[in-house]
Every structure is written in C-alpha cells, then in structure tokens.
N, C-alpha and C positions, 0 to 999 in steps of 0.2 A: 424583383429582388429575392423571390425565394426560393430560386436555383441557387445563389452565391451560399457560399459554407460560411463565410464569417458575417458575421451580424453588426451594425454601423455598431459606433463607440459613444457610450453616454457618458458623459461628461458634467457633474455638479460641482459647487461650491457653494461656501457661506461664510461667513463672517458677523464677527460685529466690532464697532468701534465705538470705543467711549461708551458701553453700555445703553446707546442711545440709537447708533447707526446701524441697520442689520441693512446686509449684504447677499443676495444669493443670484447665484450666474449658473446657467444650463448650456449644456451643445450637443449637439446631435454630429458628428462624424461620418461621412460613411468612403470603408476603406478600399475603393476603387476606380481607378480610370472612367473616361466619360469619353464616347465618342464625338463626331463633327456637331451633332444636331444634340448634344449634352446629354445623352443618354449613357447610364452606367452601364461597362462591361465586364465580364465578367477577367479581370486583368488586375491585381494588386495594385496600387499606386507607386507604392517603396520599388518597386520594381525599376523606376526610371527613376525618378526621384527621393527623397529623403522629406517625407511628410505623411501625417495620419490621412490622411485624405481631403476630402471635399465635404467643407461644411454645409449642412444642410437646412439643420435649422438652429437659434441660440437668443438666448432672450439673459435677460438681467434685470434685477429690481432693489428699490435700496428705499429703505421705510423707515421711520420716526415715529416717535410715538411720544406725547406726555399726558400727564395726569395727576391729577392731587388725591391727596388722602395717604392710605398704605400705600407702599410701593408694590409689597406684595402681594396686591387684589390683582387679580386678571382681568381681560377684557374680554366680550366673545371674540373670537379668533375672524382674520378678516383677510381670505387670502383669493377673492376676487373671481371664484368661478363660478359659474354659472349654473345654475340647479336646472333651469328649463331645458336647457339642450342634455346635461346629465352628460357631459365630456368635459374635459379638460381644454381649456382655448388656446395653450401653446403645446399642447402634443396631440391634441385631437382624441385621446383615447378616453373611452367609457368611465366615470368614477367608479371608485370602492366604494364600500359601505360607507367610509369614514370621509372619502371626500362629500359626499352626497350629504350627510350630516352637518359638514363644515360648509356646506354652500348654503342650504336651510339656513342658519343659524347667522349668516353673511347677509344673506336674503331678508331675513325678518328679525331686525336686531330688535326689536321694540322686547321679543318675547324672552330674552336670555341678557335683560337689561342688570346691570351690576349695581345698584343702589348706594353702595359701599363706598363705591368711585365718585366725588363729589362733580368733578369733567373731568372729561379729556377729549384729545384733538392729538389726529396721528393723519401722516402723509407718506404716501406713494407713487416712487416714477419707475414704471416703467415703458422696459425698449425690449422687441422680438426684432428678429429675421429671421426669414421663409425662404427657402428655395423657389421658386413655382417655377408654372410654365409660362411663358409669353405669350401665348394666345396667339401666335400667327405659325403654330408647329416647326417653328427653326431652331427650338433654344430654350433654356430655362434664363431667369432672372432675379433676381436677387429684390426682396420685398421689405422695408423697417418700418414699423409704426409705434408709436411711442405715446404713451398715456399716464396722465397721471391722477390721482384719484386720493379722496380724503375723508376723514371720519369726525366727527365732532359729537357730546355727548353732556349734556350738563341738567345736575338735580335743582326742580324749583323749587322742591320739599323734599323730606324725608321719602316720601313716596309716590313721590312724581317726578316723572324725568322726560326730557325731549331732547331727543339727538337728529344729525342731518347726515347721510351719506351722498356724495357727488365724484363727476370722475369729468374729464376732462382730453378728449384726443388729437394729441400734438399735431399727428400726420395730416388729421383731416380738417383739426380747426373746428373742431364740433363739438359741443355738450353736449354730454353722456346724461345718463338716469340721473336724476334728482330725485331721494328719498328723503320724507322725514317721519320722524315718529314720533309719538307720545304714550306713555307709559304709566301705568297705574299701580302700584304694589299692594295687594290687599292677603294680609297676613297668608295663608295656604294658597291664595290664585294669584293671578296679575292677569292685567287687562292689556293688551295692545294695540293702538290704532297705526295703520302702517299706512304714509300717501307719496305716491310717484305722480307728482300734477305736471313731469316735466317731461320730452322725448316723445319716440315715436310709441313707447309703447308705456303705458300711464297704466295705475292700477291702486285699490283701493281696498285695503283687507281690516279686520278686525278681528280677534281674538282672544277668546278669555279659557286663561287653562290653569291647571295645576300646578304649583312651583317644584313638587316633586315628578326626578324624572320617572320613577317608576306608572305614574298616574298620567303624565302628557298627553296621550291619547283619547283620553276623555276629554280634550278643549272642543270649546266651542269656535267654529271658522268660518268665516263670510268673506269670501274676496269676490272685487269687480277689476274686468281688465279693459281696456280701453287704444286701440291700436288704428293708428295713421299709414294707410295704406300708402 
C-alpha cells in the first residue's frame, strides 16, 4: 500500500442516548479495486463503480454504566486495552502516552479506586471485523468476534472497597480474565491488592502508593504472574 497516493478512509462515530447509552463505531476503508486473488491494485474503485471502497476493518461498541452517590464523581476510565502488548487490539498500532496511561489504570483498578462512588456496575459489547487472509493463499476473508465485558465496584466502608472486572467472548464461547480487587484508603496512601485467579494468564500484584499524582512513583509493587502454556 505505500505506492498508492491516497490513504484508506478513517471513519468514526459516537453518540449517546438517554445519557445512559454511549455509542462509538470505527471503519477503516480502503479506496481501491482488488484483484482475482483480493489483492489491492493500484486502480480507484469509483472508477467502475459508485462506492468508498473495500471495508477493511470496523468494530462498534455500546456501554452502560450506573452508580450511586454524586453523579458527578468519575470512574477510572475503562476502555479495554491492553498495557502488555502496548497496541491497540482493533488498529494494531502502538499506544500514546495517554493510551498507555489509560490501559495502566484499566489494568490495575484497585489503585485509582474512587471512594466517593458508593458502587457501581457498567457493561460492554463489543463486535470488530478483520479483513484477513485465508491461509490457503487464494483470498482474503472476512473475520467478527464479538465480546463483552463488565465492571462492578462497591465500598464495605468508608475506606474499603472491592470491585470485579470480567469479560466474556461471544465468538469463541470462552471466559476472559477475571480480576478482583480490594482496596484500602489510608489518608495520603492507599493500598491495593490486585487477583486474576482465572484464565490462561493469572497474576497476583500488590501495591501501596501515594494518593498524590505528583508522588506515584515512589509506590511500593510486588506482582506474580502465572501462565498456562
């Protein structure tokens, strides 16, 4: 593709409904003909036809969320990427600073736990599609996997909290990671115990840091990882 002069077409959306439902749909485009064996050539589409091109790849996701107390206390943010691999799982590309941050903090909710929030409990489905190849060199084909995934989060005290994160994949019929946490608020620090006792890759961390972000980096961190070959 990096002879072609024009670049596929990125395509987002969002929404929300009822202040409750948020909405957001991606697509990838790309604006050219394909030969016998679905390989792109270097040939406009519009040329024959009357269309943006050949979808590539496009995913869509719609989340809920509730919770007591203020409405306008926040949550940590929970948008399902992956810190280990440090890409993005429906574009493939390297995170930013700020995605990498936002995976952290996805990763290890115990430590950016909201006290304020008495519970909450929010859900997520998502659907992708992939272009790929077929594996026997004739052809690409068209790939959808669909998951869905949930948060849960409630104080036994003032300054104790334990939440569950899980996720769930429609395609394959398989449980995803199972995290939980417990959470300790101790005025300047907080303590976190993080357990993934479920999946192929289990993992056992502990943490006691600073509640100021300026100071973070002086936490204390023990994790164990644990993987079923």
């Amino acid at each position: 593709m990096d002879s072609f002069k024009l670049s596929p077409f990125n395509i987002n959306l969002r929404t929300n409904l009822f202040e409750k439902i948020s909405i957001s749909a991606g697509a990838v485009v790309v604006p050219y003909l394909t030969n016998s064996r679905g390989e792109f050539i270097n040939k406009m589409v519009w040329r024959e036809k009357v269309s943006l091109g050949k979808l590539t790849s496009a995913n869509i996701a719609v989340q809920s969320q509730f919770k007591g107390g203020d409405k306008n206390e926040r949550l940590p943010m929970n948008n399902n990427l992956q810190q280990n691999n440090q890409v993005n799982p429906v574009t493939g590309m390297p995170l930013n600073e700020y995605q990498q941050e936002a995976a952290y903090i996805t990763n290890n909710p115990g430590e950016f736990a909201n006290f304020n929030i008495p519970w909450s409990i929010s859900f997520q489905y998502a659907l992708n599609y992939n272009r790929i190849p077929n594996g026997l060199g004739t052809g690409y084909k068209g790939q959808i996997s669909q998951n869905i995934s949930w948060t849960g989060t409630l104080n036994l005290t003032p300054r104790w909290q334990i939440g569950i994160n899980g996720s769930y994949n429609i395609s394959l019929k398989e449980l995803g990671m199972i995290s939980m946490y417990v959470t300790r608020e101790m005025h300047c620090w907080q303590m976190a115990i993080n357990i993934s006792p479920v999946g192929r890759y289990r993992s056992f961390n502990i943490s006691i840091s600073p509640k100021s972000g300026l100071l973070r980096d002086l936490k204390i961190n023990r994790t164990r990882y644990f993987y079923d070959l």
